[in-house]
C-alpha positions in Angstrom: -7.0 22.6 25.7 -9.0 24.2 28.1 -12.4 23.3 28.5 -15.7 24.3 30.9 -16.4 21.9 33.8 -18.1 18.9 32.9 -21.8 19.7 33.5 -23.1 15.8 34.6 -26.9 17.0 35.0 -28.0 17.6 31.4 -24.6 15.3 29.8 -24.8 11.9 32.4 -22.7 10.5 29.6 -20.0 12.5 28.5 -20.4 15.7 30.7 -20.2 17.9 27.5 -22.1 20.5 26.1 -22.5 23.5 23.9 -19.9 25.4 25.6 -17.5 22.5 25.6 -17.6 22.1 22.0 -17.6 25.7 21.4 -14.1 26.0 24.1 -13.1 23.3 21.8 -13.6 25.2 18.3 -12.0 28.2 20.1 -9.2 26.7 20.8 -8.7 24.7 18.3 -8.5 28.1 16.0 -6.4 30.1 18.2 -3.8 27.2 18.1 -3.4 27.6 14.2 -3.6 31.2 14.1 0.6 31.8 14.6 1.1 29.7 11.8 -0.6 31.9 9.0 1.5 33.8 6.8 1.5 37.3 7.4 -1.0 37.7 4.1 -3.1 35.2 6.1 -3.3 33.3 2.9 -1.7 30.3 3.9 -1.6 28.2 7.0 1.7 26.3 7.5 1.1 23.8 10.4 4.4 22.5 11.8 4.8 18.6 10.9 7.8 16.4 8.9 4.8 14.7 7.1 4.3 16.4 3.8 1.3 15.4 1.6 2.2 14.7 -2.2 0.8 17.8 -3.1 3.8 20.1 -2.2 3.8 22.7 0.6 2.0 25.6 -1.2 -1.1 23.2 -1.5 -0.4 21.9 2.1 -1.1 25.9 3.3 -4.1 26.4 0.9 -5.2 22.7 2.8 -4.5 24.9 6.2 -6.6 28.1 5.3 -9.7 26.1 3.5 -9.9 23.6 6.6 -9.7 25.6 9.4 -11.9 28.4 7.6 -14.5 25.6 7.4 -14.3 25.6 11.4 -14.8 28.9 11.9 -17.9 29.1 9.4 -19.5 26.5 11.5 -18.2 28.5 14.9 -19.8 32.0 13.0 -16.7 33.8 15.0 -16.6 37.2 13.1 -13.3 38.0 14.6 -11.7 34.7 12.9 -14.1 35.3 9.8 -12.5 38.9 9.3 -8.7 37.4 9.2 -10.3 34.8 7.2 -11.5 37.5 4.8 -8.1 38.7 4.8 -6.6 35.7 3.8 -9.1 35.3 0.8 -8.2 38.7 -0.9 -4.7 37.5 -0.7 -5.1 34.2 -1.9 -7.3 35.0 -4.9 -4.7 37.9 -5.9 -2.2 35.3 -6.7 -0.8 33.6 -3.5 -3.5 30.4 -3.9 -2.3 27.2 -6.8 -5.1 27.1 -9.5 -7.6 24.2 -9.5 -6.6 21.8 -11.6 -8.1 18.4 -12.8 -7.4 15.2 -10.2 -5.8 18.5 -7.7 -5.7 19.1 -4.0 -6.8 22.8 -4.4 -9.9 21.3 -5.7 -10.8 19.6 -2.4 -9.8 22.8 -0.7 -12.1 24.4 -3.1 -15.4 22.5 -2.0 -14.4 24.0 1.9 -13.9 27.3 1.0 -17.1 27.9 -1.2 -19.2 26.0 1.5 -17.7 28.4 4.3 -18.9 30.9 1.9 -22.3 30.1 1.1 -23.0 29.2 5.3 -21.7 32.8 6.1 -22.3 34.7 3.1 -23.9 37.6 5.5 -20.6 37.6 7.9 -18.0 37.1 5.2 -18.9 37.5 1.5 -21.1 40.1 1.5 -18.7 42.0 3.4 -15.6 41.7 1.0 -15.2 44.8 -1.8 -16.7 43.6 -5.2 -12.6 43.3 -7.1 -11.7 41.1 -4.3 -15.7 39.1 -5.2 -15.0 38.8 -8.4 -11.2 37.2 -8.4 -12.6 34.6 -5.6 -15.1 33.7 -8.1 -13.2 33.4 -10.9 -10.7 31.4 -8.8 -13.2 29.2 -7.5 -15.1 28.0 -11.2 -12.2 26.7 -12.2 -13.8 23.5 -10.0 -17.0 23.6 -11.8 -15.0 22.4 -14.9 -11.7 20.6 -13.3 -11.9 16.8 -13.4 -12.4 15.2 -9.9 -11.3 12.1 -9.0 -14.2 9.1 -9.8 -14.7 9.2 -6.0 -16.3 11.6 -3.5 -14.4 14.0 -5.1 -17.0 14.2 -7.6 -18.8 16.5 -4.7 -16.6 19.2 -4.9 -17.6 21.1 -8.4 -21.2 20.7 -6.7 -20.4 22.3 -3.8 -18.3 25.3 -5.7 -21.4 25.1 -8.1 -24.0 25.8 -5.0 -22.2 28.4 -4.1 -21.6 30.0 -7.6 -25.4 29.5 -8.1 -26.5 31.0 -5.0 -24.6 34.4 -6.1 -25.1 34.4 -9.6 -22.0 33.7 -10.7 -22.0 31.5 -14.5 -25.2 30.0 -13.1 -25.5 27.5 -16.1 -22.4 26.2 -15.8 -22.7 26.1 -11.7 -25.8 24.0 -12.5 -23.9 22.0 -14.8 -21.6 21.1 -12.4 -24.0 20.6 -10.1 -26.2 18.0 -11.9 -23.2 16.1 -13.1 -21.4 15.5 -10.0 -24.7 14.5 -8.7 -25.3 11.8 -11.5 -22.1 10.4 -10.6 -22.5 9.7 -7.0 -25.8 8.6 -7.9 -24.3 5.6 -9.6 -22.7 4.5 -6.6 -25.8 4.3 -4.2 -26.3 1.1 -3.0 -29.4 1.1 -1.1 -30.2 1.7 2.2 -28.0 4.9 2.7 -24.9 3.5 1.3 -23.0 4.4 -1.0 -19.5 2.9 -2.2 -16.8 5.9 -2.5 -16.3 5.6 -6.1 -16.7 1.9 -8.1 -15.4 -1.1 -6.3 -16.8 -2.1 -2.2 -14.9 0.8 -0.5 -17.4 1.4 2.3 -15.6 3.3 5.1 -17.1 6.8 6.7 -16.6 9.0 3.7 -20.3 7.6 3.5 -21.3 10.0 6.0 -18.6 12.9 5.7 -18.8 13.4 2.3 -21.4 10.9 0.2 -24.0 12.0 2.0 -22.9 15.7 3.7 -22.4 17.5 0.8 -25.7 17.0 -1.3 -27.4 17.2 1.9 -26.1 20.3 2.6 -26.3 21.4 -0.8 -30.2 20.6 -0.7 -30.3 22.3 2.7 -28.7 25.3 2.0 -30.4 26.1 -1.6 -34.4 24.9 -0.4 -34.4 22.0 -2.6 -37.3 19.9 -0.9 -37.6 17.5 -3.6 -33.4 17.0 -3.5 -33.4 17.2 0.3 -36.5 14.5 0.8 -34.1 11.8 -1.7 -30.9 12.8 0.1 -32.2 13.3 3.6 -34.5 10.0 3.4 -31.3 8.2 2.6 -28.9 10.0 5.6 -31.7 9.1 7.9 -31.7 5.1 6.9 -27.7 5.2 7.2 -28.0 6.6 10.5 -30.0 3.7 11.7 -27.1 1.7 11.3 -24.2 4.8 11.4 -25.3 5.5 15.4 -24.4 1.5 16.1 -20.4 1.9 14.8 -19.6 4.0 18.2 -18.9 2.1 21.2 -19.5 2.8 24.2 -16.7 4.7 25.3 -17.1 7.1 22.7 -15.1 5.6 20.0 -15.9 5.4 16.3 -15.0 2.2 14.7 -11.5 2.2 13.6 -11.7 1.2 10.0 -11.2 2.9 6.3 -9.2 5.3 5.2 -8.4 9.5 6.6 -9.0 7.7 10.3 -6.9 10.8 10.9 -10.3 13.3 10.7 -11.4 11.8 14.1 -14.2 13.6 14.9 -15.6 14.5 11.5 -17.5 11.2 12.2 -19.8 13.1 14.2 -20.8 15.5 11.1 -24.0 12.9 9.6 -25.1 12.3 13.0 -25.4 16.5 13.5 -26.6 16.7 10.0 -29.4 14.5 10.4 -30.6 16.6 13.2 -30.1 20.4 11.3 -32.2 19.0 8.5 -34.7 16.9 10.4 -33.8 13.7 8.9 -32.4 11.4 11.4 -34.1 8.7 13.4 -32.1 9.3 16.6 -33.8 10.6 19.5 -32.3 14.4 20.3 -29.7 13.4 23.4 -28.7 10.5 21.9 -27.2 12.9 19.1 -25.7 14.8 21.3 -24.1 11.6 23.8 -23.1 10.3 20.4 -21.3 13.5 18.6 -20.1 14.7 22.5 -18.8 10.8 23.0 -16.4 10.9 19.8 -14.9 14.7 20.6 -14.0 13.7 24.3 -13.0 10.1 23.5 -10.3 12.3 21.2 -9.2 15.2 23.1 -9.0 12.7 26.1 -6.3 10.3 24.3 -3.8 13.2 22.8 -5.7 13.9 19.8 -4.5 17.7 20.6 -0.5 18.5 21.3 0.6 20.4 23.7 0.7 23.7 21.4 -3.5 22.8 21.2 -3.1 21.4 17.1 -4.7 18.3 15.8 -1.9 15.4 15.1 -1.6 13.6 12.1 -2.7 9.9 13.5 -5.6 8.6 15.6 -5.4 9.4 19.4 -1.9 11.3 19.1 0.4 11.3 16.0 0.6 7.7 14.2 2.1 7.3 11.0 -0.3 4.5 9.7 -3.0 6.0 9.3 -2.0 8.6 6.9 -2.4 8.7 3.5 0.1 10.0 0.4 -2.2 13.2 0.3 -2.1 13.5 4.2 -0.3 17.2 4.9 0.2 19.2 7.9 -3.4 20.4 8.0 -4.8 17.3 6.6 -6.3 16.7 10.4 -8.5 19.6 10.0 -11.2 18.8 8.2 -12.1 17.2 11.4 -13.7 20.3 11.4 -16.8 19.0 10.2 -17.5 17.8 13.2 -18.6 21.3 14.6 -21.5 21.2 12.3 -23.5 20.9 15.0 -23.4 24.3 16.1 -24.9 25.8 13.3 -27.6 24.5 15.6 -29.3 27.4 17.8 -28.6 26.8 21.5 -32.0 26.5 22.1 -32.1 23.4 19.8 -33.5 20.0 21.5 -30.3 18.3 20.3 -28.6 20.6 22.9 -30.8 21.0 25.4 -32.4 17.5 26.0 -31.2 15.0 28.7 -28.2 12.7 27.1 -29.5 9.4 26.0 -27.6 6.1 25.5 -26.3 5.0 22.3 -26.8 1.5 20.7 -23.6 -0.4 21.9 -24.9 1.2 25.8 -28.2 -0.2 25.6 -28.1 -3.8 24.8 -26.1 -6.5 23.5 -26.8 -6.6 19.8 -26.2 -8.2 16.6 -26.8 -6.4 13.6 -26.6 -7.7 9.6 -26.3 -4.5 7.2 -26.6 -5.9 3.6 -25.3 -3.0 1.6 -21.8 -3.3 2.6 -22.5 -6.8 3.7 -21.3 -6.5 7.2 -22.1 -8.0 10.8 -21.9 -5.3 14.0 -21.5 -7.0 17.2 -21.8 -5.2 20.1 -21.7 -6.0 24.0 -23.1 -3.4 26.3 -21.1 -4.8 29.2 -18.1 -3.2 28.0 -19.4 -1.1 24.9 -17.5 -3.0 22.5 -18.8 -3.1 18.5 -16.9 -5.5 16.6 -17.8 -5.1 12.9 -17.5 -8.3 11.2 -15.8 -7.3 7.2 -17.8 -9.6 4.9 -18.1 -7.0 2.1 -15.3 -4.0 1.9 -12.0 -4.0 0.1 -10.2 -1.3 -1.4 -8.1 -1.3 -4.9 -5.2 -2.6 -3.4 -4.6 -4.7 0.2 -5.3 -2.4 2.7 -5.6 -3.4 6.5 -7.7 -1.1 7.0 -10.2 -2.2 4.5 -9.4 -6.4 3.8 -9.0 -7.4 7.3 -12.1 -9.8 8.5 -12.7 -7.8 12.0 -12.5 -4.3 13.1 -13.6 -2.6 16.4 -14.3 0.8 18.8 -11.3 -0.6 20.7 -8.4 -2.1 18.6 -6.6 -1.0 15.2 -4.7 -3.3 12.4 -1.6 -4.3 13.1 1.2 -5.2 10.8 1.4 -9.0 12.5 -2.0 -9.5 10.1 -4.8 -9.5 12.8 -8.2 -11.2 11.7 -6.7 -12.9 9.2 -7.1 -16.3 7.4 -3.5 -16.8 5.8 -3.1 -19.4 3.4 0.5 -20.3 2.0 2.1 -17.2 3.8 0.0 -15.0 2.4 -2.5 -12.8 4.0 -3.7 -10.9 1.4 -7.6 -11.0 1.3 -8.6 -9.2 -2.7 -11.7 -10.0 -4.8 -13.7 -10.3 -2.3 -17.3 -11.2 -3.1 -20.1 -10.8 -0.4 -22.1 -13.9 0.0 -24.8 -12.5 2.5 -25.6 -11.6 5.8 -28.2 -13.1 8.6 -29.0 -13.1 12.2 -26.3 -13.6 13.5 -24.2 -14.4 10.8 -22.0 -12.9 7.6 -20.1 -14.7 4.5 -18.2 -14.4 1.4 -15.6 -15.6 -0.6 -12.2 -14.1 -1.3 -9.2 -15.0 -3.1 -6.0 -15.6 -1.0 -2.6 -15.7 -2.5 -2.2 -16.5 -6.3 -4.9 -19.7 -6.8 -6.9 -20.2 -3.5 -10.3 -18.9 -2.7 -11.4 -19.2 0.6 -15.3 -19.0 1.5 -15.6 -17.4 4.7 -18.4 -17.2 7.4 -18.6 -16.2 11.2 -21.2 -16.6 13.4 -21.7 -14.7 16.5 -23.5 -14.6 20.0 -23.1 -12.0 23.3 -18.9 -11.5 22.3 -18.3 -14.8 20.8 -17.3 -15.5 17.5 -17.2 -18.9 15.4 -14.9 -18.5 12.2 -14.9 -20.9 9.5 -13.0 -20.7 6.7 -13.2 -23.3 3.8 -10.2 -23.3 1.4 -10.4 -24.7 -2.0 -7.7 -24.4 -5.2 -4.3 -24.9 -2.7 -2.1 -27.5 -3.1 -2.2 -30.4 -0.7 0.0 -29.4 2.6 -0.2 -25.9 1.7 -0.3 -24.0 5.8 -3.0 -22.4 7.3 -3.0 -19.8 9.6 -5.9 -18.0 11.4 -5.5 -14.8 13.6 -7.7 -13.1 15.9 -8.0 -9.6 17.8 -5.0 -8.0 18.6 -6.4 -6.4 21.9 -5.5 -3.7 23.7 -4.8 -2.6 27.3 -8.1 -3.8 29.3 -9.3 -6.4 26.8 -8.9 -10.0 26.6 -8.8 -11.6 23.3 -8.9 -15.1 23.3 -8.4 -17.8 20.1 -9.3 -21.5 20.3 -8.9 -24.3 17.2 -12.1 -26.3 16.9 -11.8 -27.8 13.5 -8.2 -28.7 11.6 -6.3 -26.7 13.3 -3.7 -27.6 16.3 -2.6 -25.0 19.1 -1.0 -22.9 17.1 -4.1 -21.8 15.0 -2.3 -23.9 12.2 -3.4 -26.3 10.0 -2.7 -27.9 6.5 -4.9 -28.6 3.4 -5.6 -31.8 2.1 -6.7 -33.2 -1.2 -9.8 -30.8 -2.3 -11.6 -28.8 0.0 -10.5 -28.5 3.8 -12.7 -26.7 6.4 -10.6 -24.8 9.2 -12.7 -23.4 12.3 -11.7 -21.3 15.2 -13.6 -19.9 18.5 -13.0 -16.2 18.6 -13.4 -13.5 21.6 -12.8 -9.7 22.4 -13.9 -8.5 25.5 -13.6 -6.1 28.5 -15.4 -8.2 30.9 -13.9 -10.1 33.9 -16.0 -12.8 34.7 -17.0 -14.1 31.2 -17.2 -18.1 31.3 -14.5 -20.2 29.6 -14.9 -19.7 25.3 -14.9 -23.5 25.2 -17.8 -23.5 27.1 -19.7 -21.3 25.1 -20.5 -22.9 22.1 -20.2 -26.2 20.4 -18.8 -27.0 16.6 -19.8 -30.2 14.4 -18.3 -30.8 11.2 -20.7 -33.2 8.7 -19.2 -33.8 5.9 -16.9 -31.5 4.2 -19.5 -28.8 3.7 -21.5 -28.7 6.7 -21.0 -27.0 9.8 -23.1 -26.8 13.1 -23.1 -24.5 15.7 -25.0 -24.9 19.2 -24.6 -22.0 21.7 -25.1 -23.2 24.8 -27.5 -20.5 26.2 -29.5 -20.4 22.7 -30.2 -21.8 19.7 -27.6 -23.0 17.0 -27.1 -22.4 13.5 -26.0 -24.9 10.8 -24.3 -23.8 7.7 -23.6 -25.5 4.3 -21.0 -24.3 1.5 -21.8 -25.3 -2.1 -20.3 -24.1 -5.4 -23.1 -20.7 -5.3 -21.7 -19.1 -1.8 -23.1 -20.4 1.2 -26.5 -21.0 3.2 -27.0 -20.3 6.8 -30.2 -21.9 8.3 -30.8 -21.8 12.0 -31.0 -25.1 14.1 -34.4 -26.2 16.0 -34.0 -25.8 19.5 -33.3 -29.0 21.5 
């Protein structure tokens, strides 16, 4: 991909700009264009990894996803073969929308490309080929979503229908009841789970919140856009501090493979004026993420976006993941619905959280710990709170970061009989410094957890009730990459190995845990000291501040800090 110069006076961070990421959307769409059919209908991106859906949906995934990046580029040359493609794919080429189907994800794309360039596209079309691409298109207003953040899509077909008149009641319709549904699963301060359960991953900020923001945006609704844009602007307090410094969001939750559409809450906070980030920071944020990406072989050598993370990686991907399924990175470009005279791309690049301090931050909703170190611009997030139907690593493990991913050897684990799995996990709270809960490992145990942290060092403790006596004990910790030490000490019932052995009742396992980029950090031992008093009580002593002790009883847990000596 061929890119502008880095421009290092108003981008000190990244060197990126407007014209970078416009280069970037360019590209981006020229790469995809030779794999349209000649109807422009369909867009059939090489790639051995079909999604579930079959390979018509797969190129109806293509066309919607990529359309979406033009809208948000306004290029009236791609928007033309674009309107091409739509008179051919609402004249029989496209799959109906169907209850629970792909088309109806592809749906909520197309009608929002619509409704953003109804001027440059829609208007523009003749009035048969209007009137098929509505009636294709309210088949989502009645088609049953998924109980998820696919309950989004009929409202953002329904906007769209609304806006031009088309079965306005039953647009409406949609529209309030896919809103009542994702209403149930706010959680308070600008979280939302993605359907019931703790699934709590970034479809919080690419879908929960984008689409009734939008939505609100888009139709003048100051009364929807003051609840919706209140809430984006809380989550962005704690959104901003899950990229580290390098540029990386926090490798966690499912469709990791959309990259960059990370960066879409942090632009929409700024197009609607509801974000508490300061202009430049925006912009070093959203610019970090896009050139952490294209730096690492997010782009192949024929300029398309890979199915994986940096370049292609098969475990990231989901059943539904096709081809195209990369491309909704494309919300990412949101930002340049911005004017270039907007302060989000003119102002001086500003640091973001994990550049600025060391910090430790509890967010309650999804009951999670962010630890970051500015020294190397790590952010560790501590997993006291997110699990998803079934054991996923990317949702079950106890520790995520900006710089490693799950492995299959069980990273951040407590494994107890064999067994790593980590279901039914129940949130216990979250402090200064601290996080618990309790989860249930293998068939009978449960295991309350809690880790305390400091600068880059972690204490885990992990007590294990309902095993048999002599059932093993194994804790892991970071698998670290190239550049990082992680580091893994026993402190309490546990031998060099990180293994230990229950007893009769309760047994108490602690380790010392570290990730980090920096050279000269002094010896873990030496950080911090463990006390064990009783079989419920735990103190911790850092030695440059002061200590926290923490009890387990049958309720969860209670974390009080210690008076300094």
């Amino acid at each position: 991909m061929q890119l502008p110069p880095e421009d290092r006076r108003p981008s000190p961070r990244t060197g990126y700009t407007r014209a970078h990421w416009e280069a970037a959307a360019d590209a981006l769409l020229a790469a995809v264009e030779p794999y349209a059919t000649p109807d422009r209908a369909l867009y059939h991106l090489p790639g051995d990894h079909q999604s579930w859906s079959g390979h018509l949906s797969d190129g109806l995934e293509g066309y919607a996803r990529t359309l979406l990046l033009a809208a948000f580029r306004r290029d009236e040359t791609a928007l033309q073969r674009y309107a091409d493609g739509l008179a051919a794919g609402v004249s029989g080429v496209w799959p109906r929308i169907e209850d629970r189907g792909q088309p109806l994800v592809e749906a909520a794309s197309i009608a929002l490309a619509l409704r953003l360039t109804r001027p440059l596209l829609w208007d523009r079309l003749d009035d048969a080929v209007r009137q098929r691409a509505a009636a294709w298109l309210t088949d989502a207003l009645t088609a049953e979503p998924w109980p998820c953040n696919w309950e989004l899509f009929p409202v953002t077909v329904g906007g769209f229908l609304a806006e031009i008149g088309h079965r306005p009641e039953a647009a409406h319709q949609a529209i309030d009841h896919g809103l009542a549904r994702v209403e149930e699963w706010y959680v308070g301060d600008g979280w939302y789970t993605d359907g019931d359960g703790r699934k709590f991953d970034y479809y919080n900020g690419w879908a929960m919140h984008l689409y009734p923001v939008l939505h609100a945006w888009l139709a003048g609704d100051e009364k929807l856009l003051d609840l919706y844009g209140g809430r984006l602007e809380r989550h962005l307090a704690d959104y901003a501090r899950l990229f580290g410094g390098d540029g990386a969001p926090m490798h966690q939750g499912r469709s990791l493979t959309y990259r960059f559409a990370t960066t879409a809450p942090l632009w929409l906070g700024a197009l609607t004026g509801r974000t508490p980030l300061a202009p430049g920071e925006t912009r070093r944020l959203a610019s970090g993420a896009l050139k952490y990406f294209l730096d690492r072989g997010a782009v192949d050598e024929r300029g398309l976006l890979t199915l994986g993370w940096h370049g292609p990686d098969p475990a990231v991907l989901q059943g539904y993941s096709g081809p195209a399924s990369p491309y909704w990175a494309s919300k990412g470009f949101l930002g340049l619905l911005l004017p270039p005279d907007h302060e989000v791309w003119t102002a001086p690049e500003e640091p973001g959280p994990a550049e600025r301090a060391d910090a430790v931050t509890p967010i309650a909703a999804p009951n999670w710990l962010l630890q970051s170190t500015s020294s190397d611009g790590v952010v560790r997030l501590h997993n006291h709170g997110s699990e998803d139907v079934r054991y996923d690593p990317y949702y079950t493990r106890l520790g995520y970061s900006t710089v490693t991913e799950p492995s299959a050897a069980s990273d951040n684990s407590v494994i107890v009989g064999g067994d790593p799995g980590r279901t039914h996990i129940e949130p216990l709270g979250v402090g200064e410094g601290w996080a618990a809960s309790r989860h249930t490992a293998g068939r009978e145990a449960r295991v309350t957890s809690a880790v305390l942290v400091r600068g880059a060092v972690e204490v885990r403790a992990f007590l294990v009730a309902g095993a048999a006596p002599g059932t093993p004990v194994r804790v892991t910790g970071w698998a670290a990459g190239d550049g990082l030490r992680a580091e893994l000490l026993p402190a309490v019932n546990l031998d060099a190995e990180l293994t230990g052995v229950t007893g009769e009742g309760e047994t108490l396992f602690v380790a010392l845990v570290r990730l980090t980029g920096a050279t000269d950090a002094e010896p873990l031992a030496d950080t911090v000291a463990v006390h064990v008093e009783g079989e419920r009580e735990l103190t911790v002593r850092w030695h440059d501040g002061p200590g926290l002790r923490v009890r387990w009883h049958l309720c969860g847990v209670d974390v009080e800090p210690l008076a300094q000596d």
